[in-house]
N, C-alpha and C positions, 0 to 999 in steps of 0.2 A: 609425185605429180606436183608439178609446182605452179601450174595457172589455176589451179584453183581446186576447190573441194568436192567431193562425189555431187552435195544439191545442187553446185553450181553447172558444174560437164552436165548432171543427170536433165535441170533444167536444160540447158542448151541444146541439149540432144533430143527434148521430148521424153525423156523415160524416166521411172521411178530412179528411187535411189538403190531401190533393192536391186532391181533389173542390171542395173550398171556395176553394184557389187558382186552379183553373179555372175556377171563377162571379166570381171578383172580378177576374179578367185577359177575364173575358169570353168564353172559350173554350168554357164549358158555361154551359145556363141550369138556375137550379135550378125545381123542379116547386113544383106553386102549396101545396102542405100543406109544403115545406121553405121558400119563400117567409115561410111565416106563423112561422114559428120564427125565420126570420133577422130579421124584422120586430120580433118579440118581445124578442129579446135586444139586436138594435141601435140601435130604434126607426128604422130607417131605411123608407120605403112597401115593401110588397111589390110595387106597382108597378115601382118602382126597381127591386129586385132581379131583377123578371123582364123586364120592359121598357127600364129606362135602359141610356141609351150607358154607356160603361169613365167618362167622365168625370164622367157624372151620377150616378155610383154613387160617384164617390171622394171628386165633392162632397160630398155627402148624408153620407156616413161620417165624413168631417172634422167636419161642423156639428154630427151623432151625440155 
């Protein structure tokens, strides 16, 4: 992830830092209006974030 750190996304997003490391280990999915935030700041799909496997999300954040 290279625009910034989990406080910083987790800031921007509204949500813990926990929260945001449970959606990117795949533990939690986040909801389709925190989706569009994560999209917005990462340019990663909201699809991705709500649908991709742990892998196609880590992809996607590297190439981000």
């Amino acid at each position: 992830m290279k625009r910034g750190t989990l406080k910083t996304i987790a800031n921007f997003c509204g949500i813990t830092q926990q929260h945001l490391s449970d959606i990117l280990g795949r533990r939690k999915k986040p909801s389709a209006r925190l989706a569009v935030v994560l999209e917005e700041y990462t340019t990663v799909s909201r699809k991705v974030w709500v649908w991709g496997s742990r892998e196609e999300l880590r992809e996607a954040l590297e190439k981000a």
